[in-house]
PyMOL Python script that loads the backbone (N, CA, C, O; Angstrom):
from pymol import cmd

cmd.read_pdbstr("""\
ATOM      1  N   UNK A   1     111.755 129.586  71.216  1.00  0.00           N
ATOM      2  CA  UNK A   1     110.891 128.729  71.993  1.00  0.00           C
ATOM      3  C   UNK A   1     109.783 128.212  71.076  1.00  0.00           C
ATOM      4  O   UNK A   1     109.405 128.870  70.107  1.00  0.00           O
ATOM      5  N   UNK A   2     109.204 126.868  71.440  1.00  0.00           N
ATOM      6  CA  UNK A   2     108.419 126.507  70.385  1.00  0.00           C
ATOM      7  C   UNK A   2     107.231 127.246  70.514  1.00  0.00           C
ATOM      8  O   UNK A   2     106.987 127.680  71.639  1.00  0.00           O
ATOM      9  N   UNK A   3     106.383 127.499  69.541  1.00  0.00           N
ATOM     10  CA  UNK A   3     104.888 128.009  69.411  1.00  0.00           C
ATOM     11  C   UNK A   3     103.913 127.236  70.698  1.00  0.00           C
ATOM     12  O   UNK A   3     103.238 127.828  71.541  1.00  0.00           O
ATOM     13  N   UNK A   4     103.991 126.570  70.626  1.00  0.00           N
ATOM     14  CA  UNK A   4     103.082 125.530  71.954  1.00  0.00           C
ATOM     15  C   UNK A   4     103.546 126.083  73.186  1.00  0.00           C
ATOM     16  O   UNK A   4     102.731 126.652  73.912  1.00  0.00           O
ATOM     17  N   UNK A   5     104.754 125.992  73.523  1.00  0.00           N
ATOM     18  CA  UNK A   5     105.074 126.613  75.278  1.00  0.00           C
ATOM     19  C   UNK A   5     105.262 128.064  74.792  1.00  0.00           C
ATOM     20  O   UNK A   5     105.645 128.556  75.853  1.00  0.00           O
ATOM     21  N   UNK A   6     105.255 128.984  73.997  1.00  0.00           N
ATOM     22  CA  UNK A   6     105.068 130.150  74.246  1.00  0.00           C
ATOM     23  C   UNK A   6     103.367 130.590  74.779  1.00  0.00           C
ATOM     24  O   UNK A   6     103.077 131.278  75.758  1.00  0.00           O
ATOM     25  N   UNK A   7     102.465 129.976  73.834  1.00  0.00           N
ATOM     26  CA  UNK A   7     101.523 130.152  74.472  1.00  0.00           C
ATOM     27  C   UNK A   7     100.770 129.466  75.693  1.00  0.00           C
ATOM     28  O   UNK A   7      99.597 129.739  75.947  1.00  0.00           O
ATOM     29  N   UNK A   8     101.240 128.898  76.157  1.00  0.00           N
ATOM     30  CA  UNK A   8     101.166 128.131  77.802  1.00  0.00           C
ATOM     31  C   UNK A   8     101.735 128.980  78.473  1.00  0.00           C
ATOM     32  O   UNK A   8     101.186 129.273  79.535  1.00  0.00           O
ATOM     33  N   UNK A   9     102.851 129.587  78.161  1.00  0.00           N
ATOM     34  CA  UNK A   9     103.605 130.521  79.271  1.00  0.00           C
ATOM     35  C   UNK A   9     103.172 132.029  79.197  1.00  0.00           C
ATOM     36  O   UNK A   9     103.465 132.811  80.101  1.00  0.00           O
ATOM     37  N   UNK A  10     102.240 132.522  77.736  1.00  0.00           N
ATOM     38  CA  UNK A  10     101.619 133.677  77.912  1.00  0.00           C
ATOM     39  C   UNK A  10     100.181 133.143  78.724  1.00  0.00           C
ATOM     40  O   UNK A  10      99.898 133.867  79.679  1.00  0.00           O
ATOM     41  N   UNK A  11      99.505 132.320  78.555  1.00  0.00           N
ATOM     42  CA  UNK A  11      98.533 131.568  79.168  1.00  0.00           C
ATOM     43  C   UNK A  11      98.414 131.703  80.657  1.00  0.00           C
ATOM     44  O   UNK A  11      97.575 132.441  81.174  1.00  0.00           O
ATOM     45  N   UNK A  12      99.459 130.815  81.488  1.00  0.00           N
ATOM     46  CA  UNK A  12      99.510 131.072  82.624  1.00  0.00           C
ATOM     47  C   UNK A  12     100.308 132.467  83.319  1.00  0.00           C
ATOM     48  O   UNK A  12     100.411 132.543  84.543  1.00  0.00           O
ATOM     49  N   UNK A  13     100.828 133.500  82.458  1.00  0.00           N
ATOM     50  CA  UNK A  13     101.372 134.777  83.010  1.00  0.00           C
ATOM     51  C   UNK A  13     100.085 135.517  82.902  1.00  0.00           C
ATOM     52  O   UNK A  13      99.996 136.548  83.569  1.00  0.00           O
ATOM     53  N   UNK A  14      99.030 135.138  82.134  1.00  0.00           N
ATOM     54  CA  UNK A  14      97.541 135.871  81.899  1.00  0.00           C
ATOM     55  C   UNK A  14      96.625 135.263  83.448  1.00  0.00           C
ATOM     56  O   UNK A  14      95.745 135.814  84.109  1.00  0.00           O
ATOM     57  N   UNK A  15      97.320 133.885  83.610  1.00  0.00           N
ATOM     58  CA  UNK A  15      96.215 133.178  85.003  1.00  0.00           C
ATOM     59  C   UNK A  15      96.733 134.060  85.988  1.00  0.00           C
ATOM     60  O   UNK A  15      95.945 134.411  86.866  1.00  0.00           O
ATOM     61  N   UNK A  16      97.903 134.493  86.025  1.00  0.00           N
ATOM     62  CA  UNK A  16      99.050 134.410  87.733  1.00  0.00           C
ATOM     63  C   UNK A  16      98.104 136.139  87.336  1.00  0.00           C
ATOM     64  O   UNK A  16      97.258 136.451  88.174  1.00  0.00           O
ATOM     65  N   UNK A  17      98.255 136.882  86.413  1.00  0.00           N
ATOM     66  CA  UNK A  17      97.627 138.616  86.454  1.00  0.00           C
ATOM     67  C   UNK A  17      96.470 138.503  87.169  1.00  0.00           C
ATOM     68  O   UNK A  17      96.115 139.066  88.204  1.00  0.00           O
ATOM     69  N   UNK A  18      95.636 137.254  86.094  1.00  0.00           N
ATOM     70  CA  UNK A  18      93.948 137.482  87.016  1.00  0.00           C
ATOM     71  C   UNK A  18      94.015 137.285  88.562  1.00  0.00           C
ATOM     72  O   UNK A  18      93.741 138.247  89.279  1.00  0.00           O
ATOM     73  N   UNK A  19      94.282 136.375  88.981  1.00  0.00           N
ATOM     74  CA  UNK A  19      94.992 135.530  90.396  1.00  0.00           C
ATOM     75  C   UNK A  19      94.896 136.771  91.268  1.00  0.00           C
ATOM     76  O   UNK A  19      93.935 136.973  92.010  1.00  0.00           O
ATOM     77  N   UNK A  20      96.132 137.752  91.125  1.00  0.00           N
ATOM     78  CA  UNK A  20      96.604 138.574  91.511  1.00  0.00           C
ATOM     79  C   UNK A  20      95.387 139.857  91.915  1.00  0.00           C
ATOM     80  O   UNK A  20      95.066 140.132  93.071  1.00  0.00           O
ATOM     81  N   UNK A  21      94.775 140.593  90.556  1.00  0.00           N
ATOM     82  CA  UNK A  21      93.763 141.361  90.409  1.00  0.00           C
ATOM     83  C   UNK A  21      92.804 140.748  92.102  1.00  0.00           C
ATOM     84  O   UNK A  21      92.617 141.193  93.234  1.00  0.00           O
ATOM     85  N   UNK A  22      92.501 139.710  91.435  1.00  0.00           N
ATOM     86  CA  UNK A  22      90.850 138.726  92.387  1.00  0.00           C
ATOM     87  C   UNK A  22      91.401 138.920  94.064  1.00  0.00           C
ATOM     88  O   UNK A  22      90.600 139.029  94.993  1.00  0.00           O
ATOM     89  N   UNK A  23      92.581 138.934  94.208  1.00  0.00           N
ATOM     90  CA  UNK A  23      93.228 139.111  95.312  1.00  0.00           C
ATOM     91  C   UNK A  23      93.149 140.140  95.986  1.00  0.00           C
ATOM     92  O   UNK A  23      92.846 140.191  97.178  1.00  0.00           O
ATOM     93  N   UNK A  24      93.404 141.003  95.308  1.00  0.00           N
ATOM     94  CA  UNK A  24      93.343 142.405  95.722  1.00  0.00           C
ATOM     95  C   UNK A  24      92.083 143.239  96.003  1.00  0.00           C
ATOM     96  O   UNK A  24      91.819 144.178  96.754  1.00  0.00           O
ATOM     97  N   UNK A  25      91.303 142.395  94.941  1.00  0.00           N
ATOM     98  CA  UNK A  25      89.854 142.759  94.916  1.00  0.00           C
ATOM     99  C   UNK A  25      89.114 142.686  95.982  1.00  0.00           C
ATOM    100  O   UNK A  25      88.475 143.582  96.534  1.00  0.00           O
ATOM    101  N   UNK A  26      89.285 140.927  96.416  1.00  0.00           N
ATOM    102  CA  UNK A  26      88.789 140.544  97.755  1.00  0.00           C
ATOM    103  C   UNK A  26      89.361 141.421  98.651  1.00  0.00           C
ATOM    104  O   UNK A  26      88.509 142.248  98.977  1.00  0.00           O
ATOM    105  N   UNK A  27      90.184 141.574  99.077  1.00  0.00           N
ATOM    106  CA  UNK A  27      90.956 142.638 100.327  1.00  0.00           C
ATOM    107  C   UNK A  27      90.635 143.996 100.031  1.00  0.00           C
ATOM    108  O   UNK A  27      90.702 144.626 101.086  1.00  0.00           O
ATOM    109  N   UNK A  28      90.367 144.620  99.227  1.00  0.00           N
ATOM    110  CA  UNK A  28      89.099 145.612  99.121  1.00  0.00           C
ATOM    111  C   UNK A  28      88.356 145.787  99.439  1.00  0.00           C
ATOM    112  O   UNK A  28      88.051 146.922  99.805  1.00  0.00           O
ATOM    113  N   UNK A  29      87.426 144.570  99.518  1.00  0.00           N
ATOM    114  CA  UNK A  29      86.303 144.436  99.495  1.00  0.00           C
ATOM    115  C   UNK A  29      85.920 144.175 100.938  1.00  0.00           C
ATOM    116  O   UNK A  29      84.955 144.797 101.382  1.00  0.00           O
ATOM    117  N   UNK A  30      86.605 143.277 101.762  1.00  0.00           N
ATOM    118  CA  UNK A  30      86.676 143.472 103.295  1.00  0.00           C
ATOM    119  C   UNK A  30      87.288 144.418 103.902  1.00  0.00           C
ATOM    120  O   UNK A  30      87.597 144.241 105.080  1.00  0.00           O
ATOM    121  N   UNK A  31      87.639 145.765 103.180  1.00  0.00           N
ATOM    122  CA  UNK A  31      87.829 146.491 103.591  1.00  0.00           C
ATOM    123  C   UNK A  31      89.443 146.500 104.705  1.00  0.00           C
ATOM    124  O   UNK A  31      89.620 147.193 105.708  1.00  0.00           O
ATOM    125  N   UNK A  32      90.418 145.484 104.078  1.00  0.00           N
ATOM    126  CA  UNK A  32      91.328 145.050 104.913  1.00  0.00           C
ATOM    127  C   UNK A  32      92.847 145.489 104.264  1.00  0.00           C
ATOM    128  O   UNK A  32      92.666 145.854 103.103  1.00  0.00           O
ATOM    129  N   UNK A  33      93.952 145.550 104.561  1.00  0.00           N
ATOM    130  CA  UNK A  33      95.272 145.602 103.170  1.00  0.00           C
ATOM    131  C   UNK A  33      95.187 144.143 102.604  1.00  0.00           C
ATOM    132  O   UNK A  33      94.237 143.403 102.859  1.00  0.00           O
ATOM    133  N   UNK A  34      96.174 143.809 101.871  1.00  0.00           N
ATOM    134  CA  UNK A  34      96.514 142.921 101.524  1.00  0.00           C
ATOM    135  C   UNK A  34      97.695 142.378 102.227  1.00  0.00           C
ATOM    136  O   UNK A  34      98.636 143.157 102.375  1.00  0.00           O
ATOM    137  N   UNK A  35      97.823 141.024 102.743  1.00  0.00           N
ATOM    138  CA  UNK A  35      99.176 141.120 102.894  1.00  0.00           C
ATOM    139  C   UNK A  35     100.214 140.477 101.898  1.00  0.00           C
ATOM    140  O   UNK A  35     100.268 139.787 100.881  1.00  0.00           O
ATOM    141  N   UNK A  36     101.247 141.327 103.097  1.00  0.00           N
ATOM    142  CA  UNK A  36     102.788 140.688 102.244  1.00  0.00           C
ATOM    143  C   UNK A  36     103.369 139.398 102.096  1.00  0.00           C
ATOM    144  O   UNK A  36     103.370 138.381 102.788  1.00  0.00           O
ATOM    145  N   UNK A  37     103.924 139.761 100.864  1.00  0.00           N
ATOM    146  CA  UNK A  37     104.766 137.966 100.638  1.00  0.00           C
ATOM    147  C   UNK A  37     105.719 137.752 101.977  1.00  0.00           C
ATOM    148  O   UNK A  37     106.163 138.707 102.616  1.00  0.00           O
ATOM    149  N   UNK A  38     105.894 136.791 102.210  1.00  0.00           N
ATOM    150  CA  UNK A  38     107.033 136.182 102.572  1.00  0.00           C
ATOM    151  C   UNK A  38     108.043 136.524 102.315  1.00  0.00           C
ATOM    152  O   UNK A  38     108.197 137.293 101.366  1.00  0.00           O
ATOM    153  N   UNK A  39     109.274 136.005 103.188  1.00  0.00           N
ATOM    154  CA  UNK A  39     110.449 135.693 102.221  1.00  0.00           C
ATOM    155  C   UNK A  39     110.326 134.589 101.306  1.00  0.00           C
ATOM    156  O   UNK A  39     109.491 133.685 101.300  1.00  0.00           O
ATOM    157  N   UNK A  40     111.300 134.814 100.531  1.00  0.00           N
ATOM    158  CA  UNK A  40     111.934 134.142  99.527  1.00  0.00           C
ATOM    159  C   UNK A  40     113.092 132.982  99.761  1.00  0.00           C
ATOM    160  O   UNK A  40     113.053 131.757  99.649  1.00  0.00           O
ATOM    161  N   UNK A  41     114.038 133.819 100.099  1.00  0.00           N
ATOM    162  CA  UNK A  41     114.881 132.530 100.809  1.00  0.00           C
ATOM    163  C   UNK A  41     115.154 132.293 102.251  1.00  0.00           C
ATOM    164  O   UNK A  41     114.359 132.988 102.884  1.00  0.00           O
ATOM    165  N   UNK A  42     116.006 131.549 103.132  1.00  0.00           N
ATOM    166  CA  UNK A  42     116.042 131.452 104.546  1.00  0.00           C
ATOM    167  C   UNK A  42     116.975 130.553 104.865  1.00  0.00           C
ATOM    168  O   UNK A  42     116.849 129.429 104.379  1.00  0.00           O
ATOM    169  N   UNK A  43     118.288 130.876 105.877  1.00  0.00           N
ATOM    170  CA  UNK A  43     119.248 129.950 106.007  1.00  0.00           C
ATOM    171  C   UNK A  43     119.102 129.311 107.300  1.00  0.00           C
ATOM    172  O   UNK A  43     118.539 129.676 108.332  1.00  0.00           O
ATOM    173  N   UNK A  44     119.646 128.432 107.036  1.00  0.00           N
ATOM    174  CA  UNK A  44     119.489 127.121 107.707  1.00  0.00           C
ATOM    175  C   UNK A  44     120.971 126.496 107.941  1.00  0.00           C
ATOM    176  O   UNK A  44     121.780 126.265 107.042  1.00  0.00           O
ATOM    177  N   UNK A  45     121.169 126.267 109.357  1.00  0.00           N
ATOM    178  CA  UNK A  45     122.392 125.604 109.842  1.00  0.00           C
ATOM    179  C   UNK A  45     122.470 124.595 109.399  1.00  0.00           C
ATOM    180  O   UNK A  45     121.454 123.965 109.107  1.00  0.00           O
ATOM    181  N   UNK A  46     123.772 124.080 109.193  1.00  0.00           N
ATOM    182  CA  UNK A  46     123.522 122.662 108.404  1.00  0.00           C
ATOM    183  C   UNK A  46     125.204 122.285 108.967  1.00  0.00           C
ATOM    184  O   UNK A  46     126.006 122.699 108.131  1.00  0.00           O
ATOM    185  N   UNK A  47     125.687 121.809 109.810  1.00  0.00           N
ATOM    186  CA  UNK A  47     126.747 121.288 110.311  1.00  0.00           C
ATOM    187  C   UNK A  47     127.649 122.560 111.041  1.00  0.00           C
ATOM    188  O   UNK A  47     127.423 123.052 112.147  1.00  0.00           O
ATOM    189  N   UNK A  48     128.730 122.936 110.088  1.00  0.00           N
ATOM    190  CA  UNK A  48     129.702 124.096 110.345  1.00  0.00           C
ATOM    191  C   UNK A  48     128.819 125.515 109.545  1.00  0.00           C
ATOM    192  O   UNK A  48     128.979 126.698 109.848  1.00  0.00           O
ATOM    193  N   UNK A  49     127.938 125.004 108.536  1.00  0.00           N
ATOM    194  CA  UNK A  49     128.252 125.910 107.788  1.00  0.00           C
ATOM    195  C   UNK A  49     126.596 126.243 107.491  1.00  0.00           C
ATOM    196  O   UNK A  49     125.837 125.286 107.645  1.00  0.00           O
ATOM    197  N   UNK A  50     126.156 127.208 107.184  1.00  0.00           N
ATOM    198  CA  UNK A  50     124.971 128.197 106.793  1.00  0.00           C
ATOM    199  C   UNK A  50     124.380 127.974 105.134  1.00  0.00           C
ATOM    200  O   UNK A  50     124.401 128.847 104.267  1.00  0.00           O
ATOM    201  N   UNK A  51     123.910 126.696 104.988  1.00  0.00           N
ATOM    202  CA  UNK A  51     122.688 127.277 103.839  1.00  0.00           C
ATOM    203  C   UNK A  51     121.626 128.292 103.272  1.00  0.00           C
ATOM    204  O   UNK A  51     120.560 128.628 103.788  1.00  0.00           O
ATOM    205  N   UNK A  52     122.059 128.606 102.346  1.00  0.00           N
ATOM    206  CA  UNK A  52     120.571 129.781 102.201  1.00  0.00           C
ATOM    207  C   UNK A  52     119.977 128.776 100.811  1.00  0.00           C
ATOM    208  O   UNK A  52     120.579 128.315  99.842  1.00  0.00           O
ATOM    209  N   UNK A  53     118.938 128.722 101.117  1.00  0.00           N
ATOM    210  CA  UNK A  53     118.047 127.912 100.168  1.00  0.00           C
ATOM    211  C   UNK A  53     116.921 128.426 100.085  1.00  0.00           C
ATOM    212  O   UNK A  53     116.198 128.570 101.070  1.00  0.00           O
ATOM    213  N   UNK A  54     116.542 128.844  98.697  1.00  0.00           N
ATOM    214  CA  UNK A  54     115.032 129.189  98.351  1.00  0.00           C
ATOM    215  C   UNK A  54     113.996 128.127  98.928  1.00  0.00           C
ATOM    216  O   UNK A  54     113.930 126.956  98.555  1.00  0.00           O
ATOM    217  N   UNK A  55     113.020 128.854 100.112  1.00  0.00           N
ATOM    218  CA  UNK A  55     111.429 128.056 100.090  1.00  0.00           C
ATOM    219  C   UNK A  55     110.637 127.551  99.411  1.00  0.00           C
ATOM    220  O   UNK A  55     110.018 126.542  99.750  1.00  0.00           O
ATOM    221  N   UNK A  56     110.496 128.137  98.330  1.00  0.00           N
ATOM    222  CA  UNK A  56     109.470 127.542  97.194  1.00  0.00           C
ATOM    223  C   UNK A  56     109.850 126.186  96.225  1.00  0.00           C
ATOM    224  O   UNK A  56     109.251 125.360  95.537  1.00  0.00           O
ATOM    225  N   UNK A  57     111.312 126.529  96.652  1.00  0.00           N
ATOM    226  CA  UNK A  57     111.607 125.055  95.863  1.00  0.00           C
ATOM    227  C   UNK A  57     112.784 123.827  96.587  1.00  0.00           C
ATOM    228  O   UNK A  57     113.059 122.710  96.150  1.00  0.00           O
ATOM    229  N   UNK A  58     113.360 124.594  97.941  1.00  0.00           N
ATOM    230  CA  UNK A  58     113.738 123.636  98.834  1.00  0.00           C
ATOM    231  C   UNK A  58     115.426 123.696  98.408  1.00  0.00           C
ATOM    232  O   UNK A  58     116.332 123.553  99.229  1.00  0.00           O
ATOM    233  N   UNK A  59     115.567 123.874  97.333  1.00  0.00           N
ATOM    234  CA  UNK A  59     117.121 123.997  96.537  1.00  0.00           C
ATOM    235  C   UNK A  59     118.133 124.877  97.180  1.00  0.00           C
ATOM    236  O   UNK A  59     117.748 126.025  97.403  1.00  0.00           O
ATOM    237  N   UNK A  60     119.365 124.570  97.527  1.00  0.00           N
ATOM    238  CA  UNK A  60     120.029 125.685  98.300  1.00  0.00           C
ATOM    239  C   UNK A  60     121.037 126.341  97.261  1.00  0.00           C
ATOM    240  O   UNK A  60     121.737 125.988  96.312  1.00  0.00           O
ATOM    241  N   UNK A  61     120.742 127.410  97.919  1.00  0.00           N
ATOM    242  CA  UNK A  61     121.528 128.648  96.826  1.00  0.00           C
ATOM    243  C   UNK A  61     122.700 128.996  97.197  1.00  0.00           C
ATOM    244  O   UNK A  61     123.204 129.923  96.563  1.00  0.00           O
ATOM    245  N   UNK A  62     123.150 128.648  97.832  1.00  0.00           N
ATOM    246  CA  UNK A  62     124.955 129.020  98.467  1.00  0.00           C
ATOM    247  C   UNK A  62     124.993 128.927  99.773  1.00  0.00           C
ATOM    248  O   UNK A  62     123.938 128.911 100.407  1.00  0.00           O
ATOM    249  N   UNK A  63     126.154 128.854 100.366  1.00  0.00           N
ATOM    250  CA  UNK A  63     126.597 128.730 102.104  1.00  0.00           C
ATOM    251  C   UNK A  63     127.451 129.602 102.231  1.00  0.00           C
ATOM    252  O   UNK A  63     127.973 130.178 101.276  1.00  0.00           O
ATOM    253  N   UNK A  64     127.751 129.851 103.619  1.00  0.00           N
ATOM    254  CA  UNK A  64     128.275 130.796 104.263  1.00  0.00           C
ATOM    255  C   UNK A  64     128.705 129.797 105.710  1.00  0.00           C
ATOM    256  O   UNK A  64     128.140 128.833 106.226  1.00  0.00           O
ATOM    257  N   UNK A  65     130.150 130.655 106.101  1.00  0.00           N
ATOM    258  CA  UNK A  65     130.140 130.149 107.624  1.00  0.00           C
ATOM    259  C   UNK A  65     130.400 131.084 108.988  1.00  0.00           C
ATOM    260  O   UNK A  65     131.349 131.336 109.731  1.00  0.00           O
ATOM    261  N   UNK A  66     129.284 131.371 108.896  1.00  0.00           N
ATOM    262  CA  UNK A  66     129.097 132.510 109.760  1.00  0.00           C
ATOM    263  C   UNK A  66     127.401 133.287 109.560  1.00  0.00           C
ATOM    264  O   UNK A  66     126.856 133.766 108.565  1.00  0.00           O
ATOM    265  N   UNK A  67     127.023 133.160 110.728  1.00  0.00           N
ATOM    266  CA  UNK A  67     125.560 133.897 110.772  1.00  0.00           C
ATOM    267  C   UNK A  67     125.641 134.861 109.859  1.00  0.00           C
ATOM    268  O   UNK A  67     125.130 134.806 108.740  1.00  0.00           O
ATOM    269  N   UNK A  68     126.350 135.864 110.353  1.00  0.00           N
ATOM    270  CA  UNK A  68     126.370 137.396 109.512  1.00  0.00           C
ATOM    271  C   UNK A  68     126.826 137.217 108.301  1.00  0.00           C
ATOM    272  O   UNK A  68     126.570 138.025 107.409  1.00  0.00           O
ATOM    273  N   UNK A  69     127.494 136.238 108.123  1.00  0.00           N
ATOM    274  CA  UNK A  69     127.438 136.522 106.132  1.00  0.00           C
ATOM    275  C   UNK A  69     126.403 136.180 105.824  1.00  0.00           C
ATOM    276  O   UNK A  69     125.745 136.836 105.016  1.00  0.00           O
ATOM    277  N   UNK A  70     125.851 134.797 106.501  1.00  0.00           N
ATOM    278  CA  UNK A  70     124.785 134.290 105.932  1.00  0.00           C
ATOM    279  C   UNK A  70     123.317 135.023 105.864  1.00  0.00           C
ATOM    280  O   UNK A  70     122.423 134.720 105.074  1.00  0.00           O
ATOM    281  N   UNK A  71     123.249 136.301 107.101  1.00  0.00           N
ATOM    282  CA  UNK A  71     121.996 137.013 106.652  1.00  0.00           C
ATOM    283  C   UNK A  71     122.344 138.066 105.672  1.00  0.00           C
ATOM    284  O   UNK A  71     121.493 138.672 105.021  1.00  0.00           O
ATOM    285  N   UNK A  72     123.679 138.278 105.583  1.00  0.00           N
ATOM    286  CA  UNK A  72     123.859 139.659 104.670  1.00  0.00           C
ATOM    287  C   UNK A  72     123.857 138.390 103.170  1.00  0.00           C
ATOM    288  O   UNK A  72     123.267 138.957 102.250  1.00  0.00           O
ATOM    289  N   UNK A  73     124.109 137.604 102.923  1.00  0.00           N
ATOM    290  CA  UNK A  73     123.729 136.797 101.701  1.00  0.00           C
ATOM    291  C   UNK A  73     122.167 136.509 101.620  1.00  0.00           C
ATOM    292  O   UNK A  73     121.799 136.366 100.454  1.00  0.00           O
ATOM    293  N   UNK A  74     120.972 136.366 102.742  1.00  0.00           N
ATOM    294  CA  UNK A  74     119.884 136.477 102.335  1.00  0.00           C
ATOM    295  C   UNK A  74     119.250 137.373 101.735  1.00  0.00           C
ATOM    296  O   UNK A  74     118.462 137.251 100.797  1.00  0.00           O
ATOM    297  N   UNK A  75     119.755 138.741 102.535  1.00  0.00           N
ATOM    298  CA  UNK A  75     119.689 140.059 102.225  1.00  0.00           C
ATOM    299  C   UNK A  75     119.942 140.258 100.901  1.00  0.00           C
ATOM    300  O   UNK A  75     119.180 141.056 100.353  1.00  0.00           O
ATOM    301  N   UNK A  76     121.099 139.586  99.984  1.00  0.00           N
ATOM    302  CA  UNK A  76     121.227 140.222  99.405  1.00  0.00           C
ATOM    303  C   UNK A  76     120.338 139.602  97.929  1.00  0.00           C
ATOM    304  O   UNK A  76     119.904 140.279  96.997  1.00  0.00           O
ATOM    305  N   UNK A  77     120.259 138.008  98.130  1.00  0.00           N
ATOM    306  CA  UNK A  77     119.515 137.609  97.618  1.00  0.00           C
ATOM    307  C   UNK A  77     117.954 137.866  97.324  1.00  0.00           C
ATOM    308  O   UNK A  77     117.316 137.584  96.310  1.00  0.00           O
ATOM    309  N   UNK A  78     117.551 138.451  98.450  1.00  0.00           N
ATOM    310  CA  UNK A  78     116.039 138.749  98.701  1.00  0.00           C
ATOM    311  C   UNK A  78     115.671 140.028  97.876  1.00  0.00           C
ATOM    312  O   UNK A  78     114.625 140.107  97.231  1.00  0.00           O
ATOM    313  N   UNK A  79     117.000 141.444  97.971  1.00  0.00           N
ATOM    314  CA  UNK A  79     116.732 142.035  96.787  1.00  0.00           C
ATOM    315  C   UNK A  79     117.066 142.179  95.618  1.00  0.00           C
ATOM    316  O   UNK A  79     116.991 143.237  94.993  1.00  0.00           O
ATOM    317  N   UNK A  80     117.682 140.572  94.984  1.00  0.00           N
ATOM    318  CA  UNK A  80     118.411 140.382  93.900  1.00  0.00           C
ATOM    319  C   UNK A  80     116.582 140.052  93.077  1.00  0.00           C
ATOM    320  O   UNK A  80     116.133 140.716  92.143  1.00  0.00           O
ATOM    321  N   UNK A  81     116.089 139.259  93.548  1.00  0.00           N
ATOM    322  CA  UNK A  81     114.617 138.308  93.182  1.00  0.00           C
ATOM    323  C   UNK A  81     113.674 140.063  93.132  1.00  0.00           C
ATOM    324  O   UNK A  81     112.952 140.543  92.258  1.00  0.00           O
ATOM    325  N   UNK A  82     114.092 140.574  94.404  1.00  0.00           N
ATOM    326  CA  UNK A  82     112.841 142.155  94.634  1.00  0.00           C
ATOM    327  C   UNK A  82     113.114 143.037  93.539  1.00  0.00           C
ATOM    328  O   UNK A  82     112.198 143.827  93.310  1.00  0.00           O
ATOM    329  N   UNK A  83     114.124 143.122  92.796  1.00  0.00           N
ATOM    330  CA  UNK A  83     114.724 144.135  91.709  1.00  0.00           C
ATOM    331  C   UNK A  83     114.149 143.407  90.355  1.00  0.00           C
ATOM    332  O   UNK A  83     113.912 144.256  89.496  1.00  0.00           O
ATOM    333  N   UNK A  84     113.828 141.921  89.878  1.00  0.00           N
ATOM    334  CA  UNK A  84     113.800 141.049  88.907  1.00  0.00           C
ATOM    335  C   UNK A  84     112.075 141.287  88.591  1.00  0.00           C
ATOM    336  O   UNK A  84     111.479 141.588  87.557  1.00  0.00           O
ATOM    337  N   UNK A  85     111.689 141.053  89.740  1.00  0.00           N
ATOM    338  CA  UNK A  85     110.391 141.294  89.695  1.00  0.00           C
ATOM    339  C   UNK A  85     109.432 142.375  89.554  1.00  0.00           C
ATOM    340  O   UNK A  85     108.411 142.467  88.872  1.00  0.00           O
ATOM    341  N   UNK A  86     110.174 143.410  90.602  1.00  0.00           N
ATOM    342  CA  UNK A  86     109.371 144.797  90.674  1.00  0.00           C
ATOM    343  C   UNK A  86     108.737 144.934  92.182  1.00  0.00           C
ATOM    344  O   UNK A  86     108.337 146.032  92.569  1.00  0.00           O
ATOM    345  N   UNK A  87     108.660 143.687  93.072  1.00  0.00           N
ATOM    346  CA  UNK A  87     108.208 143.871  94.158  1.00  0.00           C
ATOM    347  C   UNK A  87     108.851 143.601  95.348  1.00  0.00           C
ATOM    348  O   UNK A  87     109.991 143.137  95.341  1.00  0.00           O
ATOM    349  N   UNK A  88     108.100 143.899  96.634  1.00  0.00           N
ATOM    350  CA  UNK A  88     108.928 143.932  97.666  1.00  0.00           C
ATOM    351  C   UNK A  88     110.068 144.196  97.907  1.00  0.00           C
ATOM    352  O   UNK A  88     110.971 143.811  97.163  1.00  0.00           O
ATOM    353  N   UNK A  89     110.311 144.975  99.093  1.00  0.00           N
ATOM    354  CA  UNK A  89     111.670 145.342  99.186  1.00  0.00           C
ATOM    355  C   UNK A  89     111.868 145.502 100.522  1.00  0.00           C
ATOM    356  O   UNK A  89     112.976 145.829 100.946  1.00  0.00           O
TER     357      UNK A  89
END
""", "prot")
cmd.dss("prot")
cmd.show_as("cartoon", "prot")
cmd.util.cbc("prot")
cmd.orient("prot")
């Protein structure tokens, strides 16, 4: 990776830490939890057949035709992202 976007991408992984910290801090500080993320992805009927498409970026990640695959594919997606990261589960 070039020298320039390595340090933009240690840059903003240093913003998203502070972010995070200040967050927690505040909800401390009111004496409250923090809350939880969201999901991640969420399917959506779309004719015959079941989209699951990530929220944050609108992009669909595979179909299914049938409810129950399609939540056991959110499911499984949701702790594919929860294992990558370290959170939520």
């Amino acid at each position: 990776m070039h020298p320039r976007l390595q340090e933009r991408a240690a840059c903003l992984a240093d913003m998203r830490a502070r972010s995070g910290m200040a967050t927690a801090e505040f909800y401390e500080k009111i004496g409250r939890p923090a809350p939880l993320p969201g999901p991640r992805f969420q399917a959506v009927a779309k004719g015959k057949a079941w989209h699951i498409i990530e929220i944050a970026t609108g992009k669909t990640k595979g179909f299914c035709f049938s409810h129950q695959a399609a939540m056991r594919f959110v499911d499984a997606m949701e702790a594919g992202a929860a294992s990558k990261t370290g959170t939520r589960q």
